[in-house]
Structure formats: structure tokens, C-alpha cells
C-alpha positions in Angstrom: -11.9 76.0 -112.2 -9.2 76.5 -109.0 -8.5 80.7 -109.1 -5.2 80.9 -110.9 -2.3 81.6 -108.1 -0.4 84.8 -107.9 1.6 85.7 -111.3 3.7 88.7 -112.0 2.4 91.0 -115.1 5.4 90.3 -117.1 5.2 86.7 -116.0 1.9 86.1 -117.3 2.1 88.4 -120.3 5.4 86.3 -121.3 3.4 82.9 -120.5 0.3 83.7 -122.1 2.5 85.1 -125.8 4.4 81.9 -125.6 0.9 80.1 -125.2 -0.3 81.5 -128.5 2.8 81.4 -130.4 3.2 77.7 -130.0 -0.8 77.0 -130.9 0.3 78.7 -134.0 3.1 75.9 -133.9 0.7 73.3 -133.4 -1.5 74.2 -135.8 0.8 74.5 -138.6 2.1 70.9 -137.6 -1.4 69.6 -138.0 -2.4 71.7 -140.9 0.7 69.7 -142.8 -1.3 66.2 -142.1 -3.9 67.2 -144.5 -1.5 69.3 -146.8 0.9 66.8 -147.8 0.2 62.8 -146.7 -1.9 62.8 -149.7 -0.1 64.0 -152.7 2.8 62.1 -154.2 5.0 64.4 -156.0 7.2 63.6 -159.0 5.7 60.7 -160.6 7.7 60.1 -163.3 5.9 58.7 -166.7 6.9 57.2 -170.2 4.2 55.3 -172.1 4.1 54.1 -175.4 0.7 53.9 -178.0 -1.4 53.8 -181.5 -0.5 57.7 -180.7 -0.3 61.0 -179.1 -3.9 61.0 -177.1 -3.6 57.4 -176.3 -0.4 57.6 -174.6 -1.4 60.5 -172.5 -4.9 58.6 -171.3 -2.3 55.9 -170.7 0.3 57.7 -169.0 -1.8 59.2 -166.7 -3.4 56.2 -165.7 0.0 54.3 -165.3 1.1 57.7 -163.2 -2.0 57.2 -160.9 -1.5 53.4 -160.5 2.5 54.4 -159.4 1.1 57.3 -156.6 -1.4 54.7 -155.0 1.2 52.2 -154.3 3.6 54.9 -153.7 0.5 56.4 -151.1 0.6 52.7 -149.8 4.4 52.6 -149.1 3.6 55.7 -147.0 0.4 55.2 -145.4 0.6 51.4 -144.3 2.7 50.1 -142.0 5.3 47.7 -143.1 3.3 44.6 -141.8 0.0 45.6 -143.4 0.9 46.1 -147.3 0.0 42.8 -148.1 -3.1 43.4 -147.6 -3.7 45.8 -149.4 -5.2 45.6 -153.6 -4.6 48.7 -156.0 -7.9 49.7 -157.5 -9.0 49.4 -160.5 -8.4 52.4 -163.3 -12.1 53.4 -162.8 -12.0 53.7 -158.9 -8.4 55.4 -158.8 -9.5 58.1 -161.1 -12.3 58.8 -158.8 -10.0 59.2 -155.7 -7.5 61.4 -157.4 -8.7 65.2 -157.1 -6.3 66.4 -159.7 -3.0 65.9 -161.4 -0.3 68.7 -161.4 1.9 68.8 -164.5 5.5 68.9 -163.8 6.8 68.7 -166.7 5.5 67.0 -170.2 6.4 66.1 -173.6 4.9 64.3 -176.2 5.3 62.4 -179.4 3.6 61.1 -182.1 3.4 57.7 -180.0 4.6 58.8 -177.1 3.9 60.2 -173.8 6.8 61.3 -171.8 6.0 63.3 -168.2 6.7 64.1 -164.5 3.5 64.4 -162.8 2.1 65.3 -159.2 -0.8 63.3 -157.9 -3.5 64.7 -155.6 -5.8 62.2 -153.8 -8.7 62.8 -151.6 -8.3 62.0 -148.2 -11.5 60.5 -147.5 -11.7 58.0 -150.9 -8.1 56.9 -149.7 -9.2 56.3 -146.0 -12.3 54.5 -147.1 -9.9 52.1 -149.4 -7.1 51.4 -146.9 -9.7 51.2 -144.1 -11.6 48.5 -146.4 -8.8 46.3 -146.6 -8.1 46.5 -142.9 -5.1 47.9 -143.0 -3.9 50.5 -140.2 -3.1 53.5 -141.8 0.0 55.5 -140.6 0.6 59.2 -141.4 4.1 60.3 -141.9 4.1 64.1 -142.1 6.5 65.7 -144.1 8.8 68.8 -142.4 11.2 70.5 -145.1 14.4 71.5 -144.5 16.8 74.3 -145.3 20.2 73.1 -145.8 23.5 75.2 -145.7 26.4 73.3 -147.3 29.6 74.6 -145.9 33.2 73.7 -147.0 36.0 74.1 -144.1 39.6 74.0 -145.4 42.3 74.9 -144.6 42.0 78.9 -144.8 38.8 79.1 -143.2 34.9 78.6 -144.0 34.3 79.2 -147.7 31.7 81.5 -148.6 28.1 80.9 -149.1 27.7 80.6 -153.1 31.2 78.5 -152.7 30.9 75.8 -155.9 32.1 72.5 -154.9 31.5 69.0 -154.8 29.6 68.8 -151.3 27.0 71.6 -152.6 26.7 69.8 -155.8 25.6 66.8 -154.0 23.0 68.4 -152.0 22.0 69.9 -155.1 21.3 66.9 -157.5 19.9 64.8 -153.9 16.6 63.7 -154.4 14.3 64.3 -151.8 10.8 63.6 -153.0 8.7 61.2 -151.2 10.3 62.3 -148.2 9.9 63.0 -144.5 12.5 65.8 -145.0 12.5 67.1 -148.0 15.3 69.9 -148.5 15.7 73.1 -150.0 20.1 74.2 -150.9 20.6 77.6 -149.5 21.1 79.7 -152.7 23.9 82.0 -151.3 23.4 85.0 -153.4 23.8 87.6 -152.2 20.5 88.3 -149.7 21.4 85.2 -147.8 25.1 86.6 -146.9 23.5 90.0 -146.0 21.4 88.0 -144.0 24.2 85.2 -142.8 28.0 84.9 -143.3 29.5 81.3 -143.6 31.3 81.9 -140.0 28.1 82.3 -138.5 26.3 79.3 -140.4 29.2 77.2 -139.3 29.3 78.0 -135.4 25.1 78.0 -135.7 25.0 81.7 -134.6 20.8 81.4 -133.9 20.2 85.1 -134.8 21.8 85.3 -137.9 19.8 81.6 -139.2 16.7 83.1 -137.6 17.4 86.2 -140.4 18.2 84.1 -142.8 14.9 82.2 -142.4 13.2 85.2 -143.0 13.4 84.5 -146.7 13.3 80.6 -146.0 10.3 79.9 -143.8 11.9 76.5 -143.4 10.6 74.6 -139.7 14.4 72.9 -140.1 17.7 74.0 -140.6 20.5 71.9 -141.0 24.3 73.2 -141.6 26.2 70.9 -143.6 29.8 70.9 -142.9 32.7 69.1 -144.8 36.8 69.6 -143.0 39.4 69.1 -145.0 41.2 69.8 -148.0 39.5 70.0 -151.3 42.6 68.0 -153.6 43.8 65.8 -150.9 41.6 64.9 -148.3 40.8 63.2 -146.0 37.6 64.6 -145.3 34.8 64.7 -142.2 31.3 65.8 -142.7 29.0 66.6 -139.7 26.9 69.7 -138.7 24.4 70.8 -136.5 20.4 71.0 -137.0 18.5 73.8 -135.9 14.8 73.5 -135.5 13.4 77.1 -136.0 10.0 76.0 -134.1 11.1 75.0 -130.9 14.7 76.8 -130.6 16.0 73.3 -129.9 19.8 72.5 -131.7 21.2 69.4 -132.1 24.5 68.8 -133.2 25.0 66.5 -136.6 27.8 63.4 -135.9 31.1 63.9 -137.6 32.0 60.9 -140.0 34.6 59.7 -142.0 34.6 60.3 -145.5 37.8 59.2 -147.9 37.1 61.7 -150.5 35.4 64.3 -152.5 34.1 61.3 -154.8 32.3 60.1 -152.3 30.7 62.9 -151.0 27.5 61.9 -152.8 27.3 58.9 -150.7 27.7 60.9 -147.2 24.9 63.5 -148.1 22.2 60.6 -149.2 23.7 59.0 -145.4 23.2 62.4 -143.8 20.0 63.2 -145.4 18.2 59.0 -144.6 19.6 59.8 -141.2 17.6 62.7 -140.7 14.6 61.2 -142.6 14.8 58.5 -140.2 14.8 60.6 -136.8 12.2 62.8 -137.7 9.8 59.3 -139.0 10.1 58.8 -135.5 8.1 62.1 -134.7 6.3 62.3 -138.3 4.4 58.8 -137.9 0.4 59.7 -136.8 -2.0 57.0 -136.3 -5.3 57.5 -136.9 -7.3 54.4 -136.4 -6.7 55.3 -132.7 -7.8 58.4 -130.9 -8.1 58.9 -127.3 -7.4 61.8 -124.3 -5.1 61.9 -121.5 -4.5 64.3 -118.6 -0.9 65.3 -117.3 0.5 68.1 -115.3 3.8 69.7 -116.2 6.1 70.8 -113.5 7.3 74.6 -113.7 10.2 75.8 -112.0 10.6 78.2 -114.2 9.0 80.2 -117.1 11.3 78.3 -120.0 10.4 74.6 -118.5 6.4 75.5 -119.5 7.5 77.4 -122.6 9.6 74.1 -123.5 7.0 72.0 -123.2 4.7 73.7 -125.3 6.2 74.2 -128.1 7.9 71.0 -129.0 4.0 69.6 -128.4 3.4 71.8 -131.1 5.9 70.3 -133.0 4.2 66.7 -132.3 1.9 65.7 -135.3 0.4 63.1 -133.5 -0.9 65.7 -130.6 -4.7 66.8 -132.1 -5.1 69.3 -129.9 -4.0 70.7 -126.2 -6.2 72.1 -123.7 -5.3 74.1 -120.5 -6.9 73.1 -117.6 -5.3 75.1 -114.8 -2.3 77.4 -115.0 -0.3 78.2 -111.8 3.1 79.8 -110.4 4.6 75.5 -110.0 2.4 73.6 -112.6 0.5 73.2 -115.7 -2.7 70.6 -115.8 -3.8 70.2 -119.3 -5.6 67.6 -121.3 -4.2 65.9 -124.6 -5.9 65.0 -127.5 -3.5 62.3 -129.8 -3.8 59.9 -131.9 -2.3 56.2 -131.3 -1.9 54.7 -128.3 -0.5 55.4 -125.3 2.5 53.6 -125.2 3.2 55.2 -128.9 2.6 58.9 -127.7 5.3 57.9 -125.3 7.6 57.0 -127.7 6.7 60.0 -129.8 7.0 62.3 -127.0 10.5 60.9 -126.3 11.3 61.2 -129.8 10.7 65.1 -129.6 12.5 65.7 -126.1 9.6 65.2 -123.9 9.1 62.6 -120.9 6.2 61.3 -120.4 5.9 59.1 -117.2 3.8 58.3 -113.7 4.2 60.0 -110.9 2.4 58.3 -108.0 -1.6 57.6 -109.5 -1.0 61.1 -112.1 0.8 61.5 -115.8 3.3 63.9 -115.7 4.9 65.3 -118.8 8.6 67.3 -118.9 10.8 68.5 -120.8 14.1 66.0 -121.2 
């Protein structure tokens, strides 16, 4: 290995901390592939029978049959789902690891629940894979959301109870690439945030507010205009606490409060849709591929680490060489190449040829 060129202390202290923070980053991104692809949450189940025990054998069998062809919706490309059969009764009980009772209630004939289905990985692969389908990953990555109400004296406080809460509220997110958490607003989160700085996307107060949160994604929510009369806009920013990056949220339109309902399940598919783009990890494919990253300065190679930790689709990431002007390091992914581009693109990252050499920067 070339002798790394000169660095100041505080340089390389500050490189090599950034280095292990966003491993941690990366890791946490891959430990969610195996966390979460294979458990379909709220199954929802009402069977009826001869009587109590035979509905819930029933039930659960209907609530497995519903999470494999959920699982297939969410594993399987579009194009491939034809292909693919639902096991029989006998073969899906022996790919589901367990069952997590939401909530249940029976009757004499009847078996009423909400159920969580865990599958194994490996039965599930070994299905799909049988029926040649390609299987395609989407990773969930929860977000914290922070409804705000703007009127005309100002931003209304946190535990503010309005329509554009409510929404968020009674949104279903299950299933989802993004599925969100309401800020509660009590009072912890406005010692920890006030609505002023939520709305402007002051990063130090969110960053305290996560605290409590843990949340990888925070998205302020914002509503203008008068409560009674309207008309109203609705727009925001999102803040991804990983990477530092912020984004803002597109005002729209909306006539009234009655249709606020409307503009959150629009907001919400909106981000569902962007972050599909990062979420989606192929694993039929595997491969490696070398790249250098131009550093002009310490934040361009800080930058470009962490929102690869961010990638699900990025295995693994091995430093080669470290100097003052560049970075040579090896990437593990799955797909293929022209989809890492795309997924690097999706996540702020270009990924492109200079001369016979990859070179990856941030955007």
C-alpha cells in the first residue's frame, strides 16, 4: 500500500471519526435489510367457523396467505409477479418464524385480529428464487414528522390540535418505505424544540429533539393559511439526521382544511416514492467496483461517506488508499452497474468515468 501523504493531526483525527461514524451509518442501513423486508405488519383478519378454535386456525392461515402476497408485492418487481404461486398452507406455515398479535378478539364463531407476520429470509428466497423471479428489497426508513400550522399570528405551538395533525395522525403508513411517527409535542419535545425553530429547520434544535426520536428522517410539515377561511398551502422541508443533508418539501395548493387529508396521503406517497428510489436492493446480482473520490476538502470525503452509508444497496466499503487530494476505495453493491448509478444519483452522489477510472462525488 502507497505511504499515506502528509496530513495534519486534527485533519486526520477529524477524517478518521467521520470514517467510523458513517460505518456506523452504513451498518445500520444494512442491518434494516434483514430487520424489516421480511415482516408484514398489520395484517388485518376476520374469519368465520363451526367455532372459536376453528376460526383462529383459520384466521391465521388466511393472515399468512395475505403477508405472502403482501411479501410478493414488495419483494418482486412489477414485471415478475406473475410468476409467482402462493404456497400451499403447509409450506407457508413452515416459512413463517412467528406471528405477533396486534390485537385480537374472538367469538363463539368468530375470529376477529390484527396480526404481524414474521418470515424467514432464507424459506422466502428459496421460494421466489424457485419461481424465477428477481427479488427486489425495498428497505424501510421511518420518519419523524412535525405537523406545523402557520396562520396568521404566527406558528402554532407543538401539541396545537387541528385538522393537519389529525391527518397525519389517522395516515396509515404500514407496508411502507417510510413509515412515520407524529411528533407528540408534550411537553419534552418543546423543551427540546419550539414550533419557530421546527418551522425555519433550525438543525440543532431537531438534532435535540431526535434525542428522544432516533428517527433517520425528519420531515416538517407545514400548512399557511387561515384555519376558517383558507386558502391554504402545505410544503416543508426534510431533514435526513444521517447524512446532515436538507431538502426542502414543494409548496402546493390546497382549497381547504377538508381536504387536508388528501395532501398528507400526497406528501407522504411523495416521499415514499423518492426514498423507493434509494430503498430498492437487488440481490440476485452482486459484484465490486473501484472508484476514487476527489477531496478538496475535508467535507467533500466526509460527504461522500456518509450518504454511502445511507445506500442500502452498498454491502460494504473498503479504503484502499487515503491521501491529502483523494480517496481510492473499493465497493461492494448489489445490482448492476448502471442501477448503482441510478441509486447513487438518487442519494446525491455521481458516479461517472473519468478517462479509463470510476470516479464517485458528491452532487
Amino acid at each position: 500500500m502507497p505511504p499515506l501523504r502528509w496530513f495534519s493531526t486534527r485533519w486526520l483525527s477529524t477524517a478518521v471519526a467521520a470514517f467510523l461514524v458513517a460505518l456506523a451509518a452504513g451498518a445500520g442501513a444494512r442491518a434494516q435489510v434483514g430487520s424489516n423486508a421480511y415482516t408484514v405488519t398489520d395484517v388485518d383478519v376476520d374469519v368465520n367457523a363451526a367455532d372459536a378454535v376453528q376460526a383462529r386456525q383459520q384466521g391465521l392461515g388466511e393472515a399468512r396467505r395475505k403477508a405472502a402476497k403482501m411479501l410478493v408485492e414488495r419483494l418482486v418487481t412489477p414485471d415478475d409477479r406473475a410468476r409467482v404461486q402462493i404456497p400451499d398452507d403447509a409450506r407457508l406455515e413452515s416459512m413463517v418464524r412467528g406471528i405477533e398479535f396486534v390485537r385480537e378478539r374472538s367469538a363463539p364463531n368468530r375470529y376477529i385480529a390484527t396480526l404481524n407476520v414474521v418470515f424467514s429470509p432464507d424459506a422466502v428466497k428459496a421460494w421466489l428464487g424457485g419461481s424465477g423471479a428477481k427479488v427486489a428489497e425495498t428497505v424501510a426508513r421511518p420518519a419523524l414528522v412535525i405537523p406545523l400550522w402557520k396562520g396568521k399570528s404566527g406558528v402554532e405551538p407543538l401539541d396545537d390540535r387541528n385538522p393537519w395533525r389529525e391527518a397525519w395522525q389517522a395516515l396509515n403508513t404500514a407496508g411502507s418505505a417510510v413509515p412515520v411517527t407524529v411528533i407528540r409535542g408534550d411537553q419534552l419535545d418543546q423543551s427540546a424544540v419550539s414550533a419557530e425553530e421546527a418551522y425555519v429547520g433550525d438543525v440543532s434544535a431537531l438534532s435535540r429533539l431526535n434525542e428522544r426520536y432516533r428517527a433517520p428522517t425528519i420531515v416538517v410539515a407545514v400548512v399557511e393559511g387561515d384555519k376558517e377561511s383558507g386558502p391554504l398551502t402545505v410544503g416543508g422541508l426534510r431533514y435526513d439526521t444521517q447524512t446532515g443533508a436538507r431538502s426542502e418539501i414543494a409548496k402546493v395548493p390546497v382549497q381547504d382544511a377538508g381536504q387536508l387529508a388528501d395532501a398528507v396521503k400526497q406528501m407522504h406517497a411523495k416521499l415514499d416514492e423518492q426514498w423507493r428510489g434509494v430503498a430498492v436492493v437487488r440481490r440476485d446480482a452482486q459484484d465490486t467496483l473501484d472508484v476514487f473520490v476527489p477531496i478538496r476538502a475535508l467535507g467533500d470525503w466526509v460527504q461522500v461517506r456518509q450518504r454511502l452509508g445511507s445506500v442500502p444497496a452498498i454491502k460494504s466499503v473498503a479504503v484502499r488508499t487515503l491521501e491529502a487530494d483523494r480517496a481510492d476505495i473499493r465497493l461492494e453493491y448489489f445490482g448492476t452497474p448502471e442501477e448503482l448509478q441510478r441509486t447513487l444519483a438518487q442519494a446525491g452522489l455521481a458516479l461517472d468515468k473519468d478517462a479509463d477510472k470510476w470516479r464517485l462525488q458528491a452532487r
